[in-house]
N, C-alpha and C positions, 0 to 999 in steps of 0.2 A: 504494500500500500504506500504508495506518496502521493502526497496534495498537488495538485495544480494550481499555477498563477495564471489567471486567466490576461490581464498585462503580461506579463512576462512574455507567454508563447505571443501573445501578438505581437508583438516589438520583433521577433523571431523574422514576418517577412512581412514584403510590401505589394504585392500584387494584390489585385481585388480578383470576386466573381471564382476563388480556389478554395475551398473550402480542407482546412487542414485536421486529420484526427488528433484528438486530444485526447480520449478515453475509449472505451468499449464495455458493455456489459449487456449480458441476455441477448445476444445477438444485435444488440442497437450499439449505433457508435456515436457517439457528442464530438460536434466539430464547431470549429470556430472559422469564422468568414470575414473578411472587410469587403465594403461594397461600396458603390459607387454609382451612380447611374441607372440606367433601365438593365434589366435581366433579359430574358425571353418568355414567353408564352408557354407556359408545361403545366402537365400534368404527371402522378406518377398515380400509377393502377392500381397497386398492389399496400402502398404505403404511404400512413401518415407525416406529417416533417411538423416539427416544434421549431419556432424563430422565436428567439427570447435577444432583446436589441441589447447590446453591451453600454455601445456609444451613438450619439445622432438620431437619425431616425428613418423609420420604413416607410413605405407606403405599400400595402397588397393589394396588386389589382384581382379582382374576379370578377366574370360578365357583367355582374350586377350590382355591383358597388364597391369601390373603395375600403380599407382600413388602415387608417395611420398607426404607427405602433412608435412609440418614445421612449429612452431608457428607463429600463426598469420591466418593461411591458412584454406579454410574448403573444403569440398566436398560433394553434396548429390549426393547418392545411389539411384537408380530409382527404384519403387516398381518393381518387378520380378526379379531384374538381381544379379547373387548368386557372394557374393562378401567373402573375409575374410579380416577381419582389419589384421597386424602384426605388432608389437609396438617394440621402443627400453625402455630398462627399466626407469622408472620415467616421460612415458610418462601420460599426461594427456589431459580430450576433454570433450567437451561440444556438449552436444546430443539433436538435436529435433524432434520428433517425433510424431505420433498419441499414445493415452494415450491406444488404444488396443495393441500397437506394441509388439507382443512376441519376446521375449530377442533374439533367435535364432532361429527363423522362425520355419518352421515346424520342425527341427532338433533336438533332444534332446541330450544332450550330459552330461559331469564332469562340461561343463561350463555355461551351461542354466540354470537362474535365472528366477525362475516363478512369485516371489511375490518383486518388487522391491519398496524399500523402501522410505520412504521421509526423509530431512535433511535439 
């Protein structure tokens, strides 16, 4: 058992839209993200995703309405329903998720990360 610095690993790197592992347990893994900008339009079929804001803030589109999310704040995504993060810059979030979850559902895109990293 050792604790995690949730600053710590972030200071770690500087890309956005990469979502790094921090932890795993029960088949889910907690990862950590800095974002920026618009995402893409996904959905994932199989699996819920937890976004809990560290720093800044989100916004979740879904067809039918908007949710801002500010630190402190989280929001799970229900597996099927196609959402797109949008971030102000120097946002950051903390992700949990099944450890199969592809980055960007079936959508491949400039910003789908196939092999995400540990840290």
């Amino acid at each position: 058992m050792k604790k995690v610095n949730l600053q710590e690993k972030l200071s770690l790197f500087q890309e956005t839209w990469t979502p790094k592992i921090i932890g795993a347990l029960n088949g889910q893994e907690v990862k950590i993200a800095k974002l920026d900008g618009d995402f893409v339009w996904h959905a994932h079929e199989d699996e819920d995703e937890l976004f809990l804001v560290l720093e800044g803030s989100l916004v979740m589109k879904f067809a039918d309405r908007d949710v801002k999310l500010g630190v402190g704040e989280m929001l799970i995504v229900p597996r099927g329903v196609e959402h797109m993060p949008v971030a102000e810059p120097g946002t950051s979030v903390l992700l949990f998720e099944p450890a199969n979850t592809a980055h960007t559902g079936k959508v491949v895109s400039e910003r789908t990360v196939n092999d995400q990293k540990w840290i």
